[in-house]
C-alpha positions as CSV (number, residue, x, y, z in Angstrom):
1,X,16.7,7.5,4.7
2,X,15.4,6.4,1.5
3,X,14.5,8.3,-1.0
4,X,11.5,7.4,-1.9
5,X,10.5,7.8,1.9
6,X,11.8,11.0,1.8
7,X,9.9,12.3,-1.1
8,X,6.8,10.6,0.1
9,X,7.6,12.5,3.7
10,X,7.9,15.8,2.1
11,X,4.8,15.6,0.1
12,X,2.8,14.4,3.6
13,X,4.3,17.7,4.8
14,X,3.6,19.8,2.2
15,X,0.1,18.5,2.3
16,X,-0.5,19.3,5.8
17,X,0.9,22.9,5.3
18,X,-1.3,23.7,2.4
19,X,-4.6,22.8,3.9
20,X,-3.3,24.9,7.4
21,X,-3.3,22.2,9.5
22,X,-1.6,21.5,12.7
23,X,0.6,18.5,12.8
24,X,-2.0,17.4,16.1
25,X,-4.5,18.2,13.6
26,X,-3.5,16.0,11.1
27,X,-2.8,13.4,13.1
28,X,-6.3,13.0,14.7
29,X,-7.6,13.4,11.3
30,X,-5.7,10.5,10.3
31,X,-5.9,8.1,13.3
32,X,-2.9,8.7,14.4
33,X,-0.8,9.8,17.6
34,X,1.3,13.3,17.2
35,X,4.3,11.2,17.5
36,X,3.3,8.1,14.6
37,X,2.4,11.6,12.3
38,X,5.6,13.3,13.0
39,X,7.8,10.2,12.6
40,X,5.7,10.0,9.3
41,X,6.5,13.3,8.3
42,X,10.1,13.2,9.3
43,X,10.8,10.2,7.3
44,X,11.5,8.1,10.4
45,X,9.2,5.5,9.6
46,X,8.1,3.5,6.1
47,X,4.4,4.0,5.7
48,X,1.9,1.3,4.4
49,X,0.2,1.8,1.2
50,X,-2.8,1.1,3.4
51,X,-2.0,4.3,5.4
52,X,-1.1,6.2,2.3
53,X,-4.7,4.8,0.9
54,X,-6.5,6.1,4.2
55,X,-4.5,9.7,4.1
56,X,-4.9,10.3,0.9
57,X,-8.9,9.7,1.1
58,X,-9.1,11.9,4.2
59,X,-8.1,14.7,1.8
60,X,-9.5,14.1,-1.2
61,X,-6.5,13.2,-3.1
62,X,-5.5,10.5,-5.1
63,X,-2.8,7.8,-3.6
64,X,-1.0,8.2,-6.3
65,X,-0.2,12.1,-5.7
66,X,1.1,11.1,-2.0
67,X,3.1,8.1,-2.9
68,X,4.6,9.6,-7.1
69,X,4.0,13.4,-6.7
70,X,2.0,12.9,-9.6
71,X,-1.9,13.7,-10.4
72,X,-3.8,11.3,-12.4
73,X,-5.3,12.9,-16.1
74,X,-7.3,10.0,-17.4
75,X,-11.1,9.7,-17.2
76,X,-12.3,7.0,-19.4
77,X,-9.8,4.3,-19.4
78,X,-5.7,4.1,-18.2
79,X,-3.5,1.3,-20.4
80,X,-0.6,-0.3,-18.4
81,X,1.7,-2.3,-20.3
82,X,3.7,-4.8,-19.0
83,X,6.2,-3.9,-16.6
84,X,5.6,-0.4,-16.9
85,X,3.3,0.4,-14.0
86,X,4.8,2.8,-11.3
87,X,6.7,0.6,-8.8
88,X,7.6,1.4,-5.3
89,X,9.4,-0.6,-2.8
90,X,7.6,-0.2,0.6
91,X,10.3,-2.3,2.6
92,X,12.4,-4.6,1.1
93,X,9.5,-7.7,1.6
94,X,6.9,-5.7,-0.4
95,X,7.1,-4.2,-4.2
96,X,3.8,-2.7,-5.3
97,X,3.4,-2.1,-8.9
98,X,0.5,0.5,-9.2
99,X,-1.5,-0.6,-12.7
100,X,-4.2,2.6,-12.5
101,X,-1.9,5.1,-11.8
102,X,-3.0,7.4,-14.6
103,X,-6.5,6.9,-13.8
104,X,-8.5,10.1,-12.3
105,X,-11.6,9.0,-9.4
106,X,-10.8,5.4,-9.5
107,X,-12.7,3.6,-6.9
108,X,-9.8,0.5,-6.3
109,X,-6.3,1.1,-6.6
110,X,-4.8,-2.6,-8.7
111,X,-0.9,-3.6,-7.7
112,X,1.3,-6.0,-8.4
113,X,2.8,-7.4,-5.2
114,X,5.6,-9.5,-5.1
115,X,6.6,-10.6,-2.0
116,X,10.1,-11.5,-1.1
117,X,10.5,-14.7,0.8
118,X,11.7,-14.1,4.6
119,X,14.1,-16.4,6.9
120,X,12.1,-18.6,9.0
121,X,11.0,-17.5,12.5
122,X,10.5,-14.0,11.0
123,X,7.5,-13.0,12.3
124,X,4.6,-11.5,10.1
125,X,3.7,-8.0,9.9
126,X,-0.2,-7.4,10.1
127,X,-1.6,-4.6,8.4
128,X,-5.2,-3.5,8.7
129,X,-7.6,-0.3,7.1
130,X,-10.9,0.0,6.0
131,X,-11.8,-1.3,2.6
132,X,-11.9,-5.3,1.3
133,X,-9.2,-6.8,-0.9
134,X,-9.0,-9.1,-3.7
135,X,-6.1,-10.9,-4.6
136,X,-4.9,-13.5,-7.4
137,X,-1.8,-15.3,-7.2
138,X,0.2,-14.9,-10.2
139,X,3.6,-17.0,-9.4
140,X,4.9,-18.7,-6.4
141,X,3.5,-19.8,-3.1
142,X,1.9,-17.3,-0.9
143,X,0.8,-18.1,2.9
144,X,-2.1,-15.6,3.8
145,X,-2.9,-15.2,7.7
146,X,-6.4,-13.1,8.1
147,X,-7.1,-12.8,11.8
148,X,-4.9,-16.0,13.0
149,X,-6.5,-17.8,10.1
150,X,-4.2,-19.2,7.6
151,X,-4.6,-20.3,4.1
152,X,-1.7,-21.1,1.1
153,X,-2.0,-20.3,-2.3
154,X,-0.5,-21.3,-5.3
155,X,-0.9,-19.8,-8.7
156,X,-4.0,-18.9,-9.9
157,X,-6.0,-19.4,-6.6
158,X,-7.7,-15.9,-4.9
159,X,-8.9,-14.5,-2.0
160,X,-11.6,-11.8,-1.1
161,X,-11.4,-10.1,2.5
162,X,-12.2,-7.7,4.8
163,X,-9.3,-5.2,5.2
164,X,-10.1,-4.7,8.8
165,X,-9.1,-7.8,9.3
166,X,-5.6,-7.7,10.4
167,X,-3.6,-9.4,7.3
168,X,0.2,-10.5,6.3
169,X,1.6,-12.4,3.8
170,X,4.6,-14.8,3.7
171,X,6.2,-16.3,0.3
172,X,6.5,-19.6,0.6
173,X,9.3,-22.3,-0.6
174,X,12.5,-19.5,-0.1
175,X,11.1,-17.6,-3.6
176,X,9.4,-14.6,-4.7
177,X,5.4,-14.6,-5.0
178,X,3.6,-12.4,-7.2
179,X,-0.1,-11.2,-6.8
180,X,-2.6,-9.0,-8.5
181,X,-4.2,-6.8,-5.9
182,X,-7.3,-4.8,-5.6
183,X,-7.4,-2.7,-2.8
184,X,-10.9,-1.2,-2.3
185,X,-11.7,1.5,0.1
């Protein structure tokens, strides 16, 4: 299991325990089935940062704290220099770079995604939750697929969607693509 699943596992455990919940309970609280929270729990599966998002609001915590173990401190503003935002791999097609980590009651979470090109054939993985994203293609090719529809974008093109929507995104040309994201809830 990886680590960072692990720890992420624990503190969705830990979570659960300290507001004296069952793990049915926390489940339906979350939109899930027992067994999707318990494999969640367990470490048996690789949760989205869109699930993470969602959990983390039912709660009244910060992603952050779910996905770092750490608690933002900052109220008035939270400086990321280059390259130092807290990165998480969430599979090995997806590295988020959180750019507000430090900040306390934001109301979007900014990333930098860059998306690892896949063979060809591999089919998408869709992703929906509540909210609307923005995003803003910093390098490469991206193809964008929102509900069957697609578009490509090339540096400095963006998008604004519905995060219902289901959504996946494909690097294009056999690189890496790199996007600012907003992820509002």
């Amino acid at each position: 299991m990886d680590e960072q699943i692990r720890q992420i596992a624990e503190r969705l455990k830990g979570l659960r325990e300290s507001l004296d919940l069952s793990m049915d309970q926390a489940a339906a609280d979350c939109g899930l089935s027992e067994a999707e929270y318990k494999a969640l729990e367990s470490g048996e599966c690789d949760p989205s940062v869109s699930l993470l998002q969602r959990i983390a609001h039912q709660y009244g915590i910060t992603l952050d704290e779910l996905m770092f173990g750490e608690e933002p401190k900052m109220k008035s503003y939270f400086l990321t220099r280059k390259g130092t935002g807290i990165s998480v791999e969430r599979s090995k097609a997806y590295k988020y770079e959180l750019l507000a980590a430090g900040f306390i009651g934001r109301k979007a979470d900014p990333f930098i995604v860059t998306v690892e090109p896949k063979p060809q054939g591999t089919p998408l993985h869709f992703n929906t939750h509540e909210g609307q994203e923005f995003h803003l293609v910093m390098e490469g090719r991206i193809l964008v697929n929102i509900s069957g529809k697609e578009w490509t974008l090339n540096p400095g093109d963006s998008l604004f969607f519905d995060s219902g929507k289901p959504h996946a995104f494909l690097a294009l040309d056999g690189k890496p693509a790199k996007f600012l994201a907003m992820v509002m809830q």
